[in-house]
C-alpha positions in Angstrom: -100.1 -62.3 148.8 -97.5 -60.5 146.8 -99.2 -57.8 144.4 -96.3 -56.4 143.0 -95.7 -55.6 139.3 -92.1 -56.3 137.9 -92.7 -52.9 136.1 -93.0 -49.4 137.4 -95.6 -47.7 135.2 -96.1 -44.7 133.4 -97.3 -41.4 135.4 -101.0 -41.3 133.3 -103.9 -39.4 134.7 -107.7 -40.8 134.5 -110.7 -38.8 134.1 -113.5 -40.0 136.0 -116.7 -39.5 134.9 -119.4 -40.1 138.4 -122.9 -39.9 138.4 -124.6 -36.7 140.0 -126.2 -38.5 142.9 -127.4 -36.3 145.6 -125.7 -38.2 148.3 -122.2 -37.1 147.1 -122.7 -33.6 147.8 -121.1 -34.8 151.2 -117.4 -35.6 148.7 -117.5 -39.4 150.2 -118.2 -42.8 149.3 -118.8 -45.0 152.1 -119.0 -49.3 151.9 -118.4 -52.3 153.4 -115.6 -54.9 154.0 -116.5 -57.9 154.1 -116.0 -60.7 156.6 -116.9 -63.8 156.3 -116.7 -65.4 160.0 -115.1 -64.1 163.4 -112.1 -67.0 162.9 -108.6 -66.2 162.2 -106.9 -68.1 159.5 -104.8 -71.4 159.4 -101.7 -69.8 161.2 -99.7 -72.2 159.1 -101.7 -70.8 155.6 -101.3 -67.1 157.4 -97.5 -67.1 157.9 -96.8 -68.7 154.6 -99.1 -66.5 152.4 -97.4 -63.4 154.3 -93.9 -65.0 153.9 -94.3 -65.1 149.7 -95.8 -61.8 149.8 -93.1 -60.4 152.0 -90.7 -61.7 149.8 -92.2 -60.5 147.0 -92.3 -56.8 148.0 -88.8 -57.4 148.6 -87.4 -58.6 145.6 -89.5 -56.3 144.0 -87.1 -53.7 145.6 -84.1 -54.9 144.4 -85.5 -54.9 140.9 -86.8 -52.3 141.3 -115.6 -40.4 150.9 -116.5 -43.6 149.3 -117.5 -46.2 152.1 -117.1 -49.8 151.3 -118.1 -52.3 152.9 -115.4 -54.8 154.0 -115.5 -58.4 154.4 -113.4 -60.8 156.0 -112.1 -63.8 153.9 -111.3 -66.1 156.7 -113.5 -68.9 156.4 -111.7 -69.6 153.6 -108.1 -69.6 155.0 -107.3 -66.4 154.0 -106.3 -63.1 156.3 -107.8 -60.5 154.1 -110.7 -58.0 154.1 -113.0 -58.0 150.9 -114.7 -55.0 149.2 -117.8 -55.9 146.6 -118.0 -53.7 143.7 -120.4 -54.8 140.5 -118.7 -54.6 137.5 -120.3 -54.2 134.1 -124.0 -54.0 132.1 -125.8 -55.6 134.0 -123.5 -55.4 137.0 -121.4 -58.1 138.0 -121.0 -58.5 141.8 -117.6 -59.6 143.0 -115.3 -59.6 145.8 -112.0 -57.9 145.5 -108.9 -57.9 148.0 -108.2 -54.8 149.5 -104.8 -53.9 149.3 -102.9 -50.8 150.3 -99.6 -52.4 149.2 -100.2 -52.7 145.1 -101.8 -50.7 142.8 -103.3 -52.9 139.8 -107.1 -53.9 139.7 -107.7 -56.7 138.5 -110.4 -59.9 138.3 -110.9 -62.6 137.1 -112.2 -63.4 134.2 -114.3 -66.2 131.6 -114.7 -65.9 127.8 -117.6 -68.0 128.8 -120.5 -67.0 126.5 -123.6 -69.6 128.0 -124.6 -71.4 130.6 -122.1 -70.0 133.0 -121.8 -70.0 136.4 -121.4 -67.1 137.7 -119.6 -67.4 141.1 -116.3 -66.0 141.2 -115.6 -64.9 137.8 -116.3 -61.9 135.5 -117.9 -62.7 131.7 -116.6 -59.6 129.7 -119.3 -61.2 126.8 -122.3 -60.4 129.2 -121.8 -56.8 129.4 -122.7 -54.2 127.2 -120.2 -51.9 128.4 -117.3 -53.6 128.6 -114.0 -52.4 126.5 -110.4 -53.4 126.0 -108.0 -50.9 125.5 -106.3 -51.2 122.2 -102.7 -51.8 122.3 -101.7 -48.5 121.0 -103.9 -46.8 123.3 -101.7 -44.5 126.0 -103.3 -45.9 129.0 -101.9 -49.5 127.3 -98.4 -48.1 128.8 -99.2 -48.2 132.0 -99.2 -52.0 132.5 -96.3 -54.5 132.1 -96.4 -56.1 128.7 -96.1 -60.1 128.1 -92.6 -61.2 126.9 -94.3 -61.9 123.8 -95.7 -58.5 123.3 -95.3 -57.4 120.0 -94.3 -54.1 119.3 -97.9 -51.9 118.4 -98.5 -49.8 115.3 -101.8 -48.2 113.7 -101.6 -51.2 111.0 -102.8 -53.6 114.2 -106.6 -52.6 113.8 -108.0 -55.5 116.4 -105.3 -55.6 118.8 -106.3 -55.6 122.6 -103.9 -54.2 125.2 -102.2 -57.3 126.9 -100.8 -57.3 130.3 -98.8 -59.7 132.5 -98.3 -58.8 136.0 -96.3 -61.0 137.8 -94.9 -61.3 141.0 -91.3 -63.3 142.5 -92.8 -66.5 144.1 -93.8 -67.3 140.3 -97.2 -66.1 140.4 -98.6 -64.1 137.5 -102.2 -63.3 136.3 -102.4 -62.1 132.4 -105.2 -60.9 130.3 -106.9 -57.5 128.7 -105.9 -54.3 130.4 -109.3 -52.5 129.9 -112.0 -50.3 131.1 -115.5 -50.8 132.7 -118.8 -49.3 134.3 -118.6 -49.8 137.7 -121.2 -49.3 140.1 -121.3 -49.8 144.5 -123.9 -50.4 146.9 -123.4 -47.8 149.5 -123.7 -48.1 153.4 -126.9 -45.7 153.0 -128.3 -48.2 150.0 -127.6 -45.9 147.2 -126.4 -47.2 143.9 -123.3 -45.3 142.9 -122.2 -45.7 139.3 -118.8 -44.7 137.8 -118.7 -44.9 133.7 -115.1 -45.4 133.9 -112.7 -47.4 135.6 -109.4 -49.2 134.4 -108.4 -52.7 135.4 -106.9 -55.8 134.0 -109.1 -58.6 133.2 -107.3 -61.8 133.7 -107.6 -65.0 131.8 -105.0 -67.1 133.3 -103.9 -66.5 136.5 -101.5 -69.2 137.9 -99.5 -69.4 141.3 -100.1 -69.7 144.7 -100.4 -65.0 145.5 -103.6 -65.5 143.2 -105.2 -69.1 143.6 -103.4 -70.6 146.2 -105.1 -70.3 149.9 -104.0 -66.7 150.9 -106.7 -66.2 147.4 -109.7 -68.4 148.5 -112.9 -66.4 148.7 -111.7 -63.4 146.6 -112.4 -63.0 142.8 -109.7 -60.5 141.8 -107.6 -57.3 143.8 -108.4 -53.8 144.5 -105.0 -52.1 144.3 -105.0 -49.2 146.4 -101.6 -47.8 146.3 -100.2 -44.6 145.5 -99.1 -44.8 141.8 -101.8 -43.8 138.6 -103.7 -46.8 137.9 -104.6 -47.9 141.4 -108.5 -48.0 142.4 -107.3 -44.8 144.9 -106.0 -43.0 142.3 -108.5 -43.2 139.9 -111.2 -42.5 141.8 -109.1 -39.8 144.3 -110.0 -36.5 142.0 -113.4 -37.1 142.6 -113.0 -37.5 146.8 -110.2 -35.5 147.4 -107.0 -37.8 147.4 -107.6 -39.4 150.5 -109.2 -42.7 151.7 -109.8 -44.4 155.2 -110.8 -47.6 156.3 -111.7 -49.6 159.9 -111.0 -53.1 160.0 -113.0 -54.6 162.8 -111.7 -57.4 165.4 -112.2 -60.7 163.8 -112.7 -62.7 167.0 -115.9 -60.7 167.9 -119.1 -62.9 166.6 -121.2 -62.3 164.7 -118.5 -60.3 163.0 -118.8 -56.5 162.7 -119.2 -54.8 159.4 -115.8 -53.0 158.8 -115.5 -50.4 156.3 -113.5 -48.2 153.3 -114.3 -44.9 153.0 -113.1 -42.6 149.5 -112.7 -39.5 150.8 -111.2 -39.5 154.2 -112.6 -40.3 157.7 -115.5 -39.1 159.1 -115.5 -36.7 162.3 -113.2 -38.3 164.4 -110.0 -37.0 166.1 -106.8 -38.3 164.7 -102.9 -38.7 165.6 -100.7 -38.2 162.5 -97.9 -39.3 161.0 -96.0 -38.0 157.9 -96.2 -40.8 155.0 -92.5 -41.0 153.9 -91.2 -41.5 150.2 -88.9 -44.2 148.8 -88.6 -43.6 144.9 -87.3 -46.9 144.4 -91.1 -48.3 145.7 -93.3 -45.6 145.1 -96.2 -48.0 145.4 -96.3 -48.2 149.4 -97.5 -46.4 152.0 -93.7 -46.0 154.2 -94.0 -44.1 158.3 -91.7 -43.3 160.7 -90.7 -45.7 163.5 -88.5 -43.6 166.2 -88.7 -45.2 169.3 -90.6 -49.5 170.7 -91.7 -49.3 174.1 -92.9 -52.7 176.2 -95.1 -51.9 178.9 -93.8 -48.2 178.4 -90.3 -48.9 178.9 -88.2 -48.1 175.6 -86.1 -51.1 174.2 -82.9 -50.5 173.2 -83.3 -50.4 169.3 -81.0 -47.6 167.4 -83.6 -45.6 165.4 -81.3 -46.2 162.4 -82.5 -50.1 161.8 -85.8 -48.5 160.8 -84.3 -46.2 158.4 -84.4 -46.4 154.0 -80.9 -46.8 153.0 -79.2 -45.0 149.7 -80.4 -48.1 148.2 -84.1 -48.1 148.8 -83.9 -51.1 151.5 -85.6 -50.7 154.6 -88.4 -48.3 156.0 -91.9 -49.4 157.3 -95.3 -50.0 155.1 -98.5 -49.7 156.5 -100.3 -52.9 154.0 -103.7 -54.2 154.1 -102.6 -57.5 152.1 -100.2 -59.0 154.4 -102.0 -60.4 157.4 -99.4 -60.5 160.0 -96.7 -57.8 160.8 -93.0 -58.2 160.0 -90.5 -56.2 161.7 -86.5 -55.6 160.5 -84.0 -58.6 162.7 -82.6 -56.2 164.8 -85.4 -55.1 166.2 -87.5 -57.9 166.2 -84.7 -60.1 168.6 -85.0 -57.4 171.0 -88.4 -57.4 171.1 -89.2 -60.9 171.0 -87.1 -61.3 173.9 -88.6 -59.1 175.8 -91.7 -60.2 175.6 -90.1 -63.6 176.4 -88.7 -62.4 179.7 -91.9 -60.5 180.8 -94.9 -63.0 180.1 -94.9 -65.0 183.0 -96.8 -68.4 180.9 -95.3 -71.9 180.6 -94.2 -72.2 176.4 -96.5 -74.3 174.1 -94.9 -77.5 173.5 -96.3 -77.2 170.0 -93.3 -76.0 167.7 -94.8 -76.7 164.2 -96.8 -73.5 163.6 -94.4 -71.4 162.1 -94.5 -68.8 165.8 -91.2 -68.3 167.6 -92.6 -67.7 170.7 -96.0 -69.5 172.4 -97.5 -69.7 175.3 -100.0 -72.5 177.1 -103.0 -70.4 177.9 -105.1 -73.7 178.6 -105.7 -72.6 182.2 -105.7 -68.6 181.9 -109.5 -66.9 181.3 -107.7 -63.6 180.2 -104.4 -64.2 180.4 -102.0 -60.7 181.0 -99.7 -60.3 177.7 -97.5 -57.0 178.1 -98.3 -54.1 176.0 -96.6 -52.8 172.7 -96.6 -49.5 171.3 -94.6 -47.6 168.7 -93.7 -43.9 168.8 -93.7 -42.5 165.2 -92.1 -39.9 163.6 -93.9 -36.7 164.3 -94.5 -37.9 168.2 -98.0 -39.7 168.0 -98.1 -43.3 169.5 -99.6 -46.3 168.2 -100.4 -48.5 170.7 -102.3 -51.1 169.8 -103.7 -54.2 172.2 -101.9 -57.5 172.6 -105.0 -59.1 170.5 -103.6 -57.3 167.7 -100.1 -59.4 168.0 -101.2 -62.3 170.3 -103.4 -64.6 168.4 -105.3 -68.1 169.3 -102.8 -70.6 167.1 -104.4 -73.6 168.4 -106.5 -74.5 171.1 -105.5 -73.1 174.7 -101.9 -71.5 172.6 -101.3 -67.7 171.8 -98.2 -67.0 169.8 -96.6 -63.7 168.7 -98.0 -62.7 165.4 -94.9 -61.0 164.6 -92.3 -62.0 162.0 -88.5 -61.3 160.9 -87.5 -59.5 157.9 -83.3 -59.5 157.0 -82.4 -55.6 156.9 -80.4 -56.2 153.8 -83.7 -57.8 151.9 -86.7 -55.3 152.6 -88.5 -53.4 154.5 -90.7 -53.9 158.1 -94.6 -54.2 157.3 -97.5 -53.2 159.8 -100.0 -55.6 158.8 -103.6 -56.0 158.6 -104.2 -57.9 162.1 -101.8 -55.1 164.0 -104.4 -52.6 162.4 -107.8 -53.9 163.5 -109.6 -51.6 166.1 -108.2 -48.2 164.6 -109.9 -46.3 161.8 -106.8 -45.1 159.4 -106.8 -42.8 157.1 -104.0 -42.2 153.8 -103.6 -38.3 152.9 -102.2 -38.4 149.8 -102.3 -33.9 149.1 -101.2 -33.6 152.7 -98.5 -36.8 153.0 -99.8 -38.0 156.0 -101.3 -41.3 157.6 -103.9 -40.8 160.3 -105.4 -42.9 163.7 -107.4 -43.3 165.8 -109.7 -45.7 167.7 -112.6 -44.2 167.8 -115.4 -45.1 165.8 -113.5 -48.9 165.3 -112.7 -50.5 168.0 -115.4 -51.7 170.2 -116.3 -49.9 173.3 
């Protein structure tokens, strides 16, 4: 998917107002993520959903301790992780994609007033709490305007706050940029309630980043990126700037609850890694690559293909949107022909799904995949296992979950399948990401 506004917004700063519940005396909000089955998505639906959302981010350049439960949307076709939040008086419940690599929230929404059906869609008419900003309001600033918008003054007396946020494979959800009670169900099964939280309500969403099948299953996005209006941001004075979540191996059935945590991690050890700085995408989450090692031998990549040039091209973002990982061309020919050189498997005769490299694991029980591992800036290593980049395409098939991106057009993204296993945790006050596997991965 490609949550990426056309426009950079305004540097505002929201004042939360939480409920004193005695639980938070601990400064952390703990839920689920939600999935919905243990299977992977379509690989087809996976590669072309992360392709347009790629691509977006892209051309987006060139233009310039809560704990949350987390659920898969797989079932559906879809490689994202879900968080519920309830939305309005009475609350709401929907399902939100959570994304590290945007910052709007947003859901969708009905001007239904009876008789509605309540799956998938929020009815602004059926809560007492609900509120458009007016146009002229300051927080109205922080969104992009439609082309339409016409210029606000105190003489428009009814005049909602209208956003379009679009993104460059055509896709574009509109509506009322507004503000809502909010409340969570937390992993301990206490209601948590926030009076105030900003988020576009959107009456016509169109393309396939929001209602094609990278969207099935989710009824809107919770953008947690690093600019003002994202979920993070809003919620980050209350917890301490810093947020952490575990996504859980989707093979494993029945599925394991992953998890997203306001407020940092809980006790476990972590490596670290300074989170870098582009100003031309201050949105994302960029780390250091230095050094690729194969089965602990180190490829022959120059550390510069993995720099940001003078024009803001380049870099690597840590996203929990795009499902499978995409790596600069350089790089990525050297890697995949090293892995093509050291797995000893006959090919896949199947060419059609979108992998460059597959193997026939018809007759393997655990076939032996050599290991990948990345050493970051600040010397910590991430080295994750081959599930996390050798996935079941078809029956009896593993191909390379990992993709090509043209250094000249973007940037390399670690995506949400290279993650699972490894709790990870963004530092906004200290600038740093970090990892570790404990308290994620399965023993």
């Amino acid at each position: 998917m490609a949550f990426i506004s056309k426009s950079s917004c305004l540097l505002i700063f929201f004042f939360l107002v939480a409920a004193a519940l005695p639980h938070l005396s601990s400064a952390y909000l703990k839920l689920p993520l939600l999935r919905k089955n243990p299977y992977p998505p379509a690989p087809s639906e996976a590669l072309s959903a992360d392709s347009r959302r790629v691509s977006a981010l892209h051309r987006r350049r060139r233009h310039f301790h809560t704990k949350f439960p987390v659920t898969s949307a797989a079932s559906s076709g879809s490689g994202q992780y879900l968080v519920s939040l309830h939305l309005g008086t009475p609350p709401q419940r929907l399902l939100l994609v959570a994304d590290t690599g945007s910052d709007l929230t947003w859901v969708t929404c009905s001007a239904c007033r009876r008789h509605c059906s309540s799956r998938g869609t929020f009815f602004p008419r059926h809560s007492t709490s609900f509120s458009p900003y007016h146009c002229f309001d300051s927080s109205c600033n922080l969104v992009p305007h439609p082309r339409e918008h016409v210029q606000c003054n105190h003489t428009h007396l009814h005049s909602t706050c209208r956003y379009e946020y679009a993104y460059s494979d055509g896709s574009v959800t509109r509506g009322f940029f507004s503000h809502e009670t909010t409340t969570f169900n937390s992993s301990s099964g206490d209601l948590v309630l926030f009076q105030h939280l900003s988020f576009g309500c959107g009456y016509n969403n169109s393309g396939p980043s929001v209602s094609g099948p990278s969207f099935n299953g989710a009824n809107g996005v919770m953008g947690m990126g690093r600019g003002p209006i994202s979920f993070f941001s809003q919620l980050g004075q209350e917890f301490g700037h810093k947020f952490s979540y575990c996504l859980m191996d989707y093979t494993i059935s029945p599925p394991p609850t992953s998890y997203l945590l306001i407020g940092g991690a809980e006790r476990y050890k972590l490596s670290y890694t300074p989170l870098l700085i582009n100003p031309l995408s201050p949105t994302f989450y960029y780390i250091g690559i230095q050094t690729v090692f194969i089965n602990n031998v180190k490829l022959r990549i120059s550390s510069s293909v993995w720099g940001i040039d003078e024009l803001g091209n380049g870099g690597t973002v840590v996203d929990s949107g795009t499902t499978l990982t995409f790596l600069t061309e350089p790089a990525y020919r050297i890697i995949l022909a090293a892995f093509d050189r050291l797995v000893k498997l006959p090919k896949s005769v199947e060419q059609t799904l979108g992998f460059d490299l597959c193997f026939n694991v018809s007759n393997e029980l655990r076939p032996s995949l050599p290991r990948l591992s990345f050493k970051l800036f600040g010397g910590s290593l991430f080295a994750p296992p081959p599930r996390n980049y050798f996935i079941d395409a078809a029956d009896g098939v593993k191909c390379l979950a990992l993709q090509s991106v043209a250094p000249s057009s973007g940037f390399s993204v670690i995506g949400n399948l290279m993650q699972q296993g490894y709790t990870f945790e963004f530092d906004k006050d200290r600038m740093r990401l970090g990892y570790s596997r404990r308290g994620c991965a399965v023993p």
